[in-house]
N, C-alpha and C positions, 0 to 999 in steps of 0.2 A: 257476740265475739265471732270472729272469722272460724273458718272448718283451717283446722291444725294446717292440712297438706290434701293434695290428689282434687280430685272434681266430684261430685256425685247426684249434677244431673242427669234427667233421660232425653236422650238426643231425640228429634223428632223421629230421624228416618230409623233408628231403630224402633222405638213405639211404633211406626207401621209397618215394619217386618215381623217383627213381634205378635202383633194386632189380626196379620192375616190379612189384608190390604194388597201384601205383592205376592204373588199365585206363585213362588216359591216356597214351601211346609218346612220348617223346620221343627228336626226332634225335638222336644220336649224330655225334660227331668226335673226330679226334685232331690235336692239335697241344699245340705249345712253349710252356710255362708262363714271360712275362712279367710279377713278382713288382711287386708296390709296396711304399714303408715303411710304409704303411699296412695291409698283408696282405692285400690285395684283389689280386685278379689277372688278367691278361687270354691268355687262350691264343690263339694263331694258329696258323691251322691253312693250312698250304700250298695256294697254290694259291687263296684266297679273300682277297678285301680287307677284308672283317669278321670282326674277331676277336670273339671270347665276353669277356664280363667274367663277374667269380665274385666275389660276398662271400665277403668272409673266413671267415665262416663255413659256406660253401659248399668251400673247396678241396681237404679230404680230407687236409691235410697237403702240400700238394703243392706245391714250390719253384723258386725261378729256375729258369731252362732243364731244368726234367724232364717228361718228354712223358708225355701223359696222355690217357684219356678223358673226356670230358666231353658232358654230355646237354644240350643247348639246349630252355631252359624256358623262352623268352621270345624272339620275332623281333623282329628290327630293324620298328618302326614307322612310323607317317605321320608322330609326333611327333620322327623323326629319332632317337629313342634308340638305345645299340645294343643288340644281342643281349645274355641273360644266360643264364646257364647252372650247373650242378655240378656238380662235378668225381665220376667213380662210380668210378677207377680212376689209379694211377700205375702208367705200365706202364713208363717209366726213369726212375731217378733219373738227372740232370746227375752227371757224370764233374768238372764243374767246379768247382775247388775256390771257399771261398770265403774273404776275406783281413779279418781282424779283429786285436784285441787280447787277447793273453794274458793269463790273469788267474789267480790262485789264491784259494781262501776252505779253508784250513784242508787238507785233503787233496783235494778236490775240483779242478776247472779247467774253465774255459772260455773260447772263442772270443768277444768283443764285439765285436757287428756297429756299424758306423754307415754302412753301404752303405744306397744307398737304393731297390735289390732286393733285401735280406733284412736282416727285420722281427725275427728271431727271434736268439739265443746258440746255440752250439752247444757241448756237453758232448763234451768232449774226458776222456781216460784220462792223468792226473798224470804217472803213474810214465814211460809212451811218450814224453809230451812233455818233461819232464825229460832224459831222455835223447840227446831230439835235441838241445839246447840251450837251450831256450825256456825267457825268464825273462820273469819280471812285467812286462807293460808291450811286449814286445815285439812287432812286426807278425807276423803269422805267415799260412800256409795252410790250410785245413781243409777234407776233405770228407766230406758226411752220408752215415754210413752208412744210419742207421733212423732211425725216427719214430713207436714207437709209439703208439697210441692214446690213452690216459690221462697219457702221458707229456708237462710244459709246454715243455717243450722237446726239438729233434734230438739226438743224438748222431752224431758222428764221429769223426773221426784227423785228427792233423796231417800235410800233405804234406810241407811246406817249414818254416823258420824265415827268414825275409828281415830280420829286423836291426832296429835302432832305429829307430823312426815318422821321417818328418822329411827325415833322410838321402836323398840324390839314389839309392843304386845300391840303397833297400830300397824306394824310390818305385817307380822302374823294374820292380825286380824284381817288386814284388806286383801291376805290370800284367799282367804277362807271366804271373804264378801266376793270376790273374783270369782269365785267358783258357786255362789250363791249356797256357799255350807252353813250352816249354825255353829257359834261356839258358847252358847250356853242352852242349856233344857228351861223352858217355862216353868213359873212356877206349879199349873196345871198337871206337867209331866212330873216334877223331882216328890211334891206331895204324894202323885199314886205310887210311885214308889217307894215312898218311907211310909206310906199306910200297908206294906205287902208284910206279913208276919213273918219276925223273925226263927220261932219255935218251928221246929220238925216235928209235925205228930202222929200220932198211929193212922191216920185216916194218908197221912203223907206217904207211911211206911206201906199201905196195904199194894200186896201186888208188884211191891219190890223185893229184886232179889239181896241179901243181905250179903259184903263184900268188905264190911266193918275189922274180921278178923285175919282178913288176904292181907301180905305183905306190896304196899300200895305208896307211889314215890309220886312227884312232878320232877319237870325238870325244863325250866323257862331262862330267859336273858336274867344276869344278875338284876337289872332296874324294872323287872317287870312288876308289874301290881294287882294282875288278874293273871290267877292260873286256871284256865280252860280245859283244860288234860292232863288226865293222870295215867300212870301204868303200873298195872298189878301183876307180881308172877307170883308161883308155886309152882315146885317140882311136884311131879307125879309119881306115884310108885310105880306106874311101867315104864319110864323112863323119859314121858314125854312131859310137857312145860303146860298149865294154866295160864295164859298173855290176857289181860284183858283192858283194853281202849277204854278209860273213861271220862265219857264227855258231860261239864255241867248241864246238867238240865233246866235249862234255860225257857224253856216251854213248859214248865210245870208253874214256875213263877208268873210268866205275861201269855197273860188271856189275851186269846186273838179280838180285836175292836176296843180294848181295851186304851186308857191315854196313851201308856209306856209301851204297846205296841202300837199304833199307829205313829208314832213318833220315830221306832225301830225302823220302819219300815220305808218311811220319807228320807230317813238319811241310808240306810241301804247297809251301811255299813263305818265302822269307827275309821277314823280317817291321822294316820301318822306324818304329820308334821316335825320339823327338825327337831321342836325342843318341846314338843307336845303331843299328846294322844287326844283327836278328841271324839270321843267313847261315843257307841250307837246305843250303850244303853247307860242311865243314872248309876251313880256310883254306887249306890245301896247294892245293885245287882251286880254290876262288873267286878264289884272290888270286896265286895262282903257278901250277900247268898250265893254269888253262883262261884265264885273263885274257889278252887279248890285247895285250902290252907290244910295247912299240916295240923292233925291233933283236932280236927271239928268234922262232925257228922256229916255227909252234903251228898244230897237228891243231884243222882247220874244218868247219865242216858250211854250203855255200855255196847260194847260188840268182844266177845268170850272167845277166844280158841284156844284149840288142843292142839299143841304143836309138837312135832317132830324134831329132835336134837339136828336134823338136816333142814331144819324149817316145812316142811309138807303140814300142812291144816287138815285135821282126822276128824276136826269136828267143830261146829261154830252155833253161839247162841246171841241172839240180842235181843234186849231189854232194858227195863227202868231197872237202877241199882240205888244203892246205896254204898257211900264211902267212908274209911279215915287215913286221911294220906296219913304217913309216920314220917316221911321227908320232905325238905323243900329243897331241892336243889337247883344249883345253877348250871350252867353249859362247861363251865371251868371246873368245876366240883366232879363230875361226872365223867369231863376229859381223863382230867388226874387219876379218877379209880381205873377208867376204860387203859390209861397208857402204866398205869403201876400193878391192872389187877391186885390190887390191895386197897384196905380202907380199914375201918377203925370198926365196921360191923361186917361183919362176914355176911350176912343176910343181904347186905343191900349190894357187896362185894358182888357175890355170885349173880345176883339179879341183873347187874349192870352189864358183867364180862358176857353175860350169858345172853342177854339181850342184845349186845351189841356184834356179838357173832351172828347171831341169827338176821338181825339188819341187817349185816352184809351178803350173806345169802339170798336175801330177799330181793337186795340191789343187785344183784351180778344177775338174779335170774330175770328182773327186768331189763336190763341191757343187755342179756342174751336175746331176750324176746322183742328188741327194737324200739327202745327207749332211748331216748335223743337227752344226752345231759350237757347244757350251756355250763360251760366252769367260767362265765364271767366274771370279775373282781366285782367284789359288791363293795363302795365308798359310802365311809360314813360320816359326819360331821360332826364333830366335838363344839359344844358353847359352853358358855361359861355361865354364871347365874344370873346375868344380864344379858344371855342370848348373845352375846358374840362371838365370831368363830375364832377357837384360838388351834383346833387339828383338823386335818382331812387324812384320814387312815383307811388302809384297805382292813374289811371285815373277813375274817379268814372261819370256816365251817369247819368242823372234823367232827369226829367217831360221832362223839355226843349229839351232835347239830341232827346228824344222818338219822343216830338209831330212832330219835322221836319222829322224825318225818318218815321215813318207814311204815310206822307204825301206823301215822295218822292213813299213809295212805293205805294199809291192808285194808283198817277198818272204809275208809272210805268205797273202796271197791267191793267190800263183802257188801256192803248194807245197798248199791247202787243194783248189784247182781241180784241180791235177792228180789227185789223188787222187780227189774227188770224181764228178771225170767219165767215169773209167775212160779216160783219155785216153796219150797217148806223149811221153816226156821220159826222152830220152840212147840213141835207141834201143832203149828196150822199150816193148812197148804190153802196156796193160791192157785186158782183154776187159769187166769191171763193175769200177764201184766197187767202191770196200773199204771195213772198218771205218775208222774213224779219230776222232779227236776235233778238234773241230772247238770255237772259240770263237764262239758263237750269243749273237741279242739279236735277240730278237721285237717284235712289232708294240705298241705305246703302248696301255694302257688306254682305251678308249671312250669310259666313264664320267669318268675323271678329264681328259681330253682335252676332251670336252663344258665341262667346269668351268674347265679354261681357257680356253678362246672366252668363256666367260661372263664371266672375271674381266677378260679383254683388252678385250672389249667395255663393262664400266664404266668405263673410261679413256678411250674415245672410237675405239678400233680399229674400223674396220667388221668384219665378221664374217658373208658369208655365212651364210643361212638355211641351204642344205644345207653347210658347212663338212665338208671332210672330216673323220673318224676312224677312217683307217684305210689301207693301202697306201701307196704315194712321194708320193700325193698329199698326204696327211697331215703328212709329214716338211716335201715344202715350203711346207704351210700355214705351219706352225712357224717355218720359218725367216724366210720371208716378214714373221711377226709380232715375232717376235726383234731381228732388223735393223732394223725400223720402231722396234724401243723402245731400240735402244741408246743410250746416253750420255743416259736420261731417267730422271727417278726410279724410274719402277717398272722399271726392267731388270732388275735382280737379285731384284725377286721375279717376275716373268714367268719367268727362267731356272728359277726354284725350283721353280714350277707344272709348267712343262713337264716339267720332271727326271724329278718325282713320278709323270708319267703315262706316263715309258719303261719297260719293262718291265727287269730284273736283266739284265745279259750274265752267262752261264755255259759250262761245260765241258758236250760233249753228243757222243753218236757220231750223233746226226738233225742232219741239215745243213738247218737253218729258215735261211741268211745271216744277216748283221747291218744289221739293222734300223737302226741309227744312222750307221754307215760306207758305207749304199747299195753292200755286198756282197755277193752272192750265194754265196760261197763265202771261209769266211776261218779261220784256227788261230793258235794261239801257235805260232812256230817260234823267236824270234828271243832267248829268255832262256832257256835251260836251266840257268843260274848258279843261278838264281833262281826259277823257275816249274817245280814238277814237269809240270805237264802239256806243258810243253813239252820235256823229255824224252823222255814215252812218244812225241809226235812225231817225233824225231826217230827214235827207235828203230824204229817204224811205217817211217818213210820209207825208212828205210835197209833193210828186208826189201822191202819193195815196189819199188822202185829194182833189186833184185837177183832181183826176179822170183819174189817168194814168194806164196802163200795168203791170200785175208784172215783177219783175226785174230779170234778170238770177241769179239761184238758186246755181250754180256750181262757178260763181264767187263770190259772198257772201259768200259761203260755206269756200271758201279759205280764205278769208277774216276773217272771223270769229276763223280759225285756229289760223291765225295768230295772229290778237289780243290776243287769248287765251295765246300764248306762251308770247304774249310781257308781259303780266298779270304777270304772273309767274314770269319773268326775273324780274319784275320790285319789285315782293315780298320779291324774295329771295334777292335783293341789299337791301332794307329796313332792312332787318330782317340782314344781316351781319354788316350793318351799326351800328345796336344797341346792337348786340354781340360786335363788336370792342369796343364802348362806355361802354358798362359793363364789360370786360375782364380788361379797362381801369383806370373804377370805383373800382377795387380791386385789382389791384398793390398794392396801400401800406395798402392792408388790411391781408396781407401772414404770416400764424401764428395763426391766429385770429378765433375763434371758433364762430360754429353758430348754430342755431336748425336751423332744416328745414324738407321736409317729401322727400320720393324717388316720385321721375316724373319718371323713364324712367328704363327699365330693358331691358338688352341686354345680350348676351353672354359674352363680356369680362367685364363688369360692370354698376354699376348702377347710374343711374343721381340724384342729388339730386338737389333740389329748397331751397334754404336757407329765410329766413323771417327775416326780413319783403319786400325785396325787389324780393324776389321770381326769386332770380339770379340762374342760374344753373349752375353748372361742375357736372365733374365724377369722383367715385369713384372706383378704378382699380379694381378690382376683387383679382388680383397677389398681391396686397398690405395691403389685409386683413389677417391678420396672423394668425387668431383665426381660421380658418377653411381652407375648401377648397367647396366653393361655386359653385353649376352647377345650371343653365338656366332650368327654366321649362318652355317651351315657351305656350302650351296651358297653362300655370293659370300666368304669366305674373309673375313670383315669380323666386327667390334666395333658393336654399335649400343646405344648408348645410351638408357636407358629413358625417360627423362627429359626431357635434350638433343635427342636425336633424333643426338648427334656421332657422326662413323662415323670408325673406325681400320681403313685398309685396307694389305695390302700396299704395304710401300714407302714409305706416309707417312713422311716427314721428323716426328723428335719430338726431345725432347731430356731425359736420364734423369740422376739421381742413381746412386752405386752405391751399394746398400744395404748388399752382404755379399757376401762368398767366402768358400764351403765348401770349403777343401782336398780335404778327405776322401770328401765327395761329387761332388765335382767341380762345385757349383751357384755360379752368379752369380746374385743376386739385382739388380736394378735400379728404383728408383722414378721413376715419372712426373711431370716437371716439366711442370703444367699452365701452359698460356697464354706460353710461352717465347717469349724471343726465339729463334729458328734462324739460325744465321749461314749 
């Protein structure tokens, strides 16, 4: 079969630029090949905010996500272009597969792409594919093995066969092939699982603190099916509160090298899809030993404080517990007592009212102390039991939402701090710090920081001349400006700007704090259902607690890499999973006008967010007739050649919807010039 679109041989005269042949040196880097349909590509190399572009006939054969070298023949200029560059080396091919149509021409077969990062079919072996199942027309998996040179197209192998185009669970499925996730456990893995004994025994109990006769609640989404965290109060008789975080103990159950941990481990973390969880650990564990159900005994991993009716912590212990939740609550169950202060037990009444006073103190003294809080709409997608969308609703948080995140985050910073400081908790003292992994988020870009002052300042924000960029000062510049623009039009792209200029939170054994949370010391402790790294925490905690060695620094370190990456993979499949579902949600909405404000300005056009469902596509730039519109990339703005009209973040517009690509997952949207806006 022909390559879909673009070019992607290597031109001679670059091979000898490249090669080192003409006494010109060009820099060299390595980074991740992001692919276009056009076969043009842009590599990003970590650690830097400009990425290389490559003509197609620059890239050496080189594919979505496969890391490569590349020689930068050309620097970012005055003229604001970016760097370009080509490609001299593929030093990995992507492991990821890629999801097309099955096709036969006679004994031959092929993969057909209509992804819109790879431009190219991929020649697949008949007889192989035949065998797994794979008939004509079918969605399937693939990935490249080679690519030789003279050769117009890759070859590969099928991974997967995922079922008829169309269908909700081949949908699903080819997200999850796209991102190279699992959606089932081997039978290897589900076996060691249901061989892990059910019974809690004395040998379980020893060395646990008992928390059996503590008045002990959850409080998760009504549809959840693992509760991970509980919370236990008791008043004191000198007037102060027993709080105590507890988290399943999920590390008592999976032995490290174990099936069910190594299995943990490779998926990093359970990954939420629109109309599915799929779980990092077998259901034996997620959903029955470690869940924490109301009315059953269950093995905890806790963090204890004495707390102050003003919230001040007089005294803190962690350790292994033991639990019996008496409630299961949900976020609405708990809304109701927190906004009626009343409930049907008085017991669970005061714990609630009391708990959630105290959560709000905890909040205000972190936004005293320079904590940056995003109030973006969080959108949810409603299916139906055939996976079809039939709502897109904004998700709304209050008292309830807060007080249990609160909470997760004390514990999470008490047990980083300890650790950190080489400090005493339960009677042993630490002489140094130790290893540990620690959840970090660095200081906001500069540069991108600077661009928001500038953009907040075209709306009429004053903007100090020296405006921080950089330190606590920086954060409450932000929020300072934040708050000024809420509930105005440009809020939600002011949130957007600022986002942009936070740096990634990631897994690290270098304790930098976090940067957004205004803490000096912070980790995952509170999801082990869920979050591998918060596992090796717990596992960490629990040698150190008992007075052991720190751990080798260099293997954590790797470790923490890698979760970070599983992180990400596991973001970007959520987030495709609910563009599919909304590309899906307006099919038969094509034609149909809508207000909305611009999200997003790029060179070839601009994004819009439509209301009330705050759904995005783009708007072409080529298909606005009334001018001819250029990029002003310092003021994040549209200007018109012509008119002089400017499109800036957040303008109110009002769009046609041109198209939905299923398959790409693209909205297209046209601009209804001179609208009325309601």
């Amino acid at each position: 079969m022909q390559k879909r679109s673009g070019k992607g041989r290597q031109s001679s005269r670059g091979k000898k630029r490249a090669g080192g042949s003409s006494k010109k040196v060009f820099p060299m880097l390595v980074g991740k090949v992001q692919m276009t349909r056009e076969g043009f590509i842009f590599v990003i190399v970590e650690g830097q905010d400009d990425d290389v572009f490559v003509k197609a006939a620059k890239t050496r054969h080189a594919l979505n996500g496969d890391t490569v070298r590349v020689a930068v023949t050309r620097e970012k200029g005055r003229d604001e272009r970016r760097r370009e560059g080509e490609v001299v080396e593929i030093l990995q091919r992507s492991e990821r597969p890629f999801v097309g149509y099955y096709h036969t021409v006679g004994a031959r077969a092929w993969v057909l792409m209509q992804s819109k990062s790879m431009p190219y079919d991929i020649r697949v072996d008949a007889e192989e594919a035949a065998a797994m199942g794979a008939q004509e027309g079918m969605k399937v998996a693939a990935v490249v093995d080679r690519w030789e040179r003279r050769e117009p197209e890759p070859s590969g192998h099928l991974v997967d066969v995922l079922g008829t185009p169309g269908e909700n669970e081949t949908e699903m499925h080819a997200i999850l092939a796209e991102f190279n996730l699992p959606y089932r456990f081997s039978s290897e893995v589900e076996n060691a699982a249901d061989g892990i004994p059910d019974e809690i025994t004395d040998a379980d109990l020893k060395g646990r603190k008992d928390f059996r006769q503590t008045f002990t609640f959850t409080i998760d989404p009504s549809d959840a099916k693992d509760f991970d965290d509980a919370l236990s109060f008791k008043p004191l008789q000198n007037g102060n509160y027993e709080i105590g975080v507890h988290i399943a103990d999920v590390s008592w159950y999976v032995k490290p090298g174990s099936a069910v941990d190594k299995e943990a481990r490779e998926r990093g973390t359970s990954v939420y899809l629109v109309d599915r969880t799929v779980p990092m650990l077998p259901e034996k564990l997620c959903n029955k030993l470690c869940s924490l159900r109301p009315h059953e005994d269950k093995l905890t991993f806790s963090a204890v404080f004495e707390m102050t009716p003003k919230a001040e912590i007089k005294s803190r212990w962690i350790g292994r517990t033991v639990i019996d939740s008496d409630y299961r609550l949900d976020y609405e169950q708990a809304q109701a007592i927190i906004e009626s202060a009343a409930g049907d037990d008085p017991q669970l009444t005061e714990a609630i009212v009391t708990l959630n006073r105290l959560a709000g103190i905890l909040k205000e003294n972190e936004r005293k102390n320079g904590a940056i809080d995003f109030d973006r709409p969080e959108m949810k997608v409603e299916v139906d039991e055939k996976g079809k969308p039939v709502r897109v609703y904004q998700k709304v948080s209050k008292e309830a939402n807060w007080l249990i995140e609160e909470f997760m985050l004390l514990a999470n910073r008490t047990v980083a701090e300890f650790v950190a400081t080489g400090g005493q908790m339960n009677g042993v003292a630490q002489k140094n710090a130790k290893t540990f992994v620690y959840r970090i988020h660095g200081e906001p870009n500069e540069l991108k920081l600077e661009n928001f002052y500038t953009f907040a300042k075209g709306f009429g924000y004053r903007i100090p001349t020296d405006a921080p960029t950089g330190g606590r000062a920086a954060a409450k510049s932000l929020t300072t400006l934040l708050d000024a623009a809420k509930g105005k039009p440009e809020s939600a792209a002011m949130e957007n700007l600022a986002l942009r200029a936070m740096a990634k939170a990631c897994y690290s054994t270098d304790n930098i704090g976090h940067y957004g949370l205004a803490f000096k010391f912070y980790t995952h402790f509170t999801s082990p259902i869920r979050r591998y790294p918060d596992l090796m925490v717990h596992r960490m905690l629990a040698l150190y607690l008992d007075g052991a060695e720190s751990r080798k620094k260099d293997k954590f370190e790797e470790e923490c890499r890698y979760a970070s990456e599983r992180e990400l993979v596991a973001a970007d499949a959520e987030r495709t999973s609910i563009k599919y579902k909304l590309v899906e949600f307006m099919m038969d909405k094509i034609g149909q006008e809508f207000d909305g404000h611009v999200s997003g300005i790029t060179e070839w056009g601009m994004y819009v967010e439509i209301e009330p469902t705050k759904i995005e596509g783009m708007v072409s730039l080529r298909d606005i007739r009334s001018d001819f519109f250029e990029f002003d990339e310092p003021r994040y703005r549209l200007v018109g050649k012509r008119s002089h009209k400017i499109f800036r973040l957040g303008d109110a517009v009002r769009i046609r919807v041109l198209n939905a690509n299923l398959e790409q997952r693209i909205l297209d949207y046209e601009l209804i010039e001179n609208p009325q806006i309601k």
